[in-house]
PAKOL-69904 format. One record per residue (C-alpha): residue number from 1; residue in three letters; x, y, z. Coordinates in Angstrom, 2 decimals. Layout:
// PAKOL-69904
(NUM; ALA; (X; Y; Z)),
...
This chain:
// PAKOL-69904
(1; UNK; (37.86; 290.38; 143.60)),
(2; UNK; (35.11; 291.90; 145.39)),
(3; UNK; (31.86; 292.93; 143.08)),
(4; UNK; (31.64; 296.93; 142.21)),
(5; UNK; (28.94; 298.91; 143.96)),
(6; UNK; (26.06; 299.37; 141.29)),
(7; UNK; (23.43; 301.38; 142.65)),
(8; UNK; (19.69; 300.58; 141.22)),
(9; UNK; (17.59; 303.68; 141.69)),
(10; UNK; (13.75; 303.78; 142.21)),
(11; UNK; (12.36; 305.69; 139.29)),
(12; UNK; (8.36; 306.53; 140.06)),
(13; UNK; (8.27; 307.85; 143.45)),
(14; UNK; (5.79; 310.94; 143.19)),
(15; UNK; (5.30; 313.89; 145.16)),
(16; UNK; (2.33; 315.97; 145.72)),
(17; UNK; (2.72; 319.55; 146.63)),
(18; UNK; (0.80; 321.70; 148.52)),
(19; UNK; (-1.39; 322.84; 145.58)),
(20; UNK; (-2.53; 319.63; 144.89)),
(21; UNK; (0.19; 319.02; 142.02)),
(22; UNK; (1.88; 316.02; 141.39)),
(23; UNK; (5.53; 315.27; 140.30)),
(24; UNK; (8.06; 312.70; 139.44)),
(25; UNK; (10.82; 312.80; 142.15)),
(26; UNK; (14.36; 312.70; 140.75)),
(27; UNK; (15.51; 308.79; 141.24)),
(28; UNK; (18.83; 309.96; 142.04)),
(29; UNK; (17.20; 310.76; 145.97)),
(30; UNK; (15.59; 306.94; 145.77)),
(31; UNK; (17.81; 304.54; 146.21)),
(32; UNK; (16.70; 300.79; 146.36)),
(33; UNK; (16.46; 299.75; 149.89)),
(34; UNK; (19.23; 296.38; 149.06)),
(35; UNK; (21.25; 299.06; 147.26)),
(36; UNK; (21.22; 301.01; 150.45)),
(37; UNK; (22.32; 297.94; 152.39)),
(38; UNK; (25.70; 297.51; 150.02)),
(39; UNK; (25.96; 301.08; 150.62)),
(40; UNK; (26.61; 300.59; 153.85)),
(41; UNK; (28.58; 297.19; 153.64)),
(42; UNK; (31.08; 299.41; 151.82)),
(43; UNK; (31.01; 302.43; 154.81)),
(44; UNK; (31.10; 300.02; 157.66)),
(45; UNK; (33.76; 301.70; 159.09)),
(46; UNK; (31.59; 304.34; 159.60)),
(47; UNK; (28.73; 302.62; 161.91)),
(48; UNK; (26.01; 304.26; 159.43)),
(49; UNK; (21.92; 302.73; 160.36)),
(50; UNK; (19.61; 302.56; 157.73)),
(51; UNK; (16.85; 304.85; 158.38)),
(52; UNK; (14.12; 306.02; 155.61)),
(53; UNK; (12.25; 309.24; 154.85)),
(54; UNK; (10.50; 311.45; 152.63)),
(55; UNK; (12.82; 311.93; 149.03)),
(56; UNK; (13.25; 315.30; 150.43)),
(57; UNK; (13.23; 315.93; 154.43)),
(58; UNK; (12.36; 319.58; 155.00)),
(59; UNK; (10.86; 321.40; 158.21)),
(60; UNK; (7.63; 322.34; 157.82)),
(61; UNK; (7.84; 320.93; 154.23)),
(62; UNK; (4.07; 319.99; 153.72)),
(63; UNK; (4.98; 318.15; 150.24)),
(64; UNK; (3.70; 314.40; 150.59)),
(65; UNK; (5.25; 311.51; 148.76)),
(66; UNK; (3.96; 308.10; 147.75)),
(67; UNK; (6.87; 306.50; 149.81)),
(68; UNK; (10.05; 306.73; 152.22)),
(69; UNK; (13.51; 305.82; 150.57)),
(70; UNK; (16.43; 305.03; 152.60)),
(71; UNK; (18.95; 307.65; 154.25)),
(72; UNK; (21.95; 306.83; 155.95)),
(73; UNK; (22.44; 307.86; 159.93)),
(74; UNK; (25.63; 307.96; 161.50)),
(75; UNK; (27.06; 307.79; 164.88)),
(76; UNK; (27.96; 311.88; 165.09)),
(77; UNK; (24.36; 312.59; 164.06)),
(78; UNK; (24.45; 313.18; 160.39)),
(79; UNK; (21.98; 312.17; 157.89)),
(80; UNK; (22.45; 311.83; 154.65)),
(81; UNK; (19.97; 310.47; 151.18)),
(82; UNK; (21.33; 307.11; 150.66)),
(83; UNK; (20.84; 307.73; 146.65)),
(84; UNK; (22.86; 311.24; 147.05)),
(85; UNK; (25.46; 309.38; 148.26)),
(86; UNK; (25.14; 305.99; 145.84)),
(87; UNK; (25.14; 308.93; 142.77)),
(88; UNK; (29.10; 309.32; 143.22)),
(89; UNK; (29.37; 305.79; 141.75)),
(90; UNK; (27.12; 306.46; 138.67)),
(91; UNK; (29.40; 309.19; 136.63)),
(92; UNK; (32.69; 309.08; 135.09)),
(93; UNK; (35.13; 309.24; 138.01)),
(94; UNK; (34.09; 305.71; 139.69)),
(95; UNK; (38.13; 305.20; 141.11)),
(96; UNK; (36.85; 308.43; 143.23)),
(97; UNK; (33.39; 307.54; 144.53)),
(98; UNK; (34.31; 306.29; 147.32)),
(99; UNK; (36.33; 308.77; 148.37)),
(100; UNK; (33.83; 311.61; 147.76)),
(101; UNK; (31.21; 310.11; 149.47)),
(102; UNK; (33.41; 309.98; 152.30)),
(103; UNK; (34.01; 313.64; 151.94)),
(104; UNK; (30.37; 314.43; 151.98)),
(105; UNK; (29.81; 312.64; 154.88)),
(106; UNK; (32.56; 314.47; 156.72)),
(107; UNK; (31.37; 318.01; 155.32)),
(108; UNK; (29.03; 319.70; 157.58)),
(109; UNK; (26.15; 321.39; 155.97)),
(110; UNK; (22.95; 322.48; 156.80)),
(111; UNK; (19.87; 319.86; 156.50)),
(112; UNK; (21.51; 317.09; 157.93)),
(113; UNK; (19.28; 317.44; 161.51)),
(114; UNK; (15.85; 317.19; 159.50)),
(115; UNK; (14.94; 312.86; 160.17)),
(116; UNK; (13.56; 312.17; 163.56)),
């Protein structure tokens, strides 16, 4: 029986914005980088390259952040916040995380051009 995906979040990546403010960045956009690597394992299919960023990619954005976290990059182009996508298997419908993860991949939606 193969292991269940349990994503560990980071939980003290900070941002500082513009105004010289600092903030706590949700966790649920920082994903570990060895969760992001079973995150892939279980979307092989999918061809998806490990990439990292800031928490939150934005043109223009001028917010900086005391480190990258990992984003997934597939094959068609589209990008997508590794821990956005892990978050489907931390609530209550876990038979389904999979499968909406999938689905978000698949949607198109604007924001998913913003990682070199």
């Amino acid at each position: 029986m193969n292991k269940p995906f349990v994503p560990v979040f980071v939980d003290f990546v900070q941002g500082i914005a513009p105004n010289g403010r600092t903030f706590s960045v949700s966790k649920s956009y920082c994903l570990t980088k060895a969760s992001a690597v079973e995150l892939a394992q279980i979307l092989a299919d999918l061809t998806p390259e490990i990439v990292d960023g800031p928490p939150v990619p934005n043109i223009g954005n001028r917010f900086v952040y005391s480190q990258t976290v990992p984003f997934l990059r597939f094959p068609d182009g589209k990008v997508r916040n590794a821990g956005v996508l892990a978050s489907y298997w931390t609530g209550a419908l876990l038979v389904h995380a999979e499968q909406y993860c999938r689905t978000d991949i698949a949607d198109d939606y604007a924001g998913t051009e913003l990682l070199p």
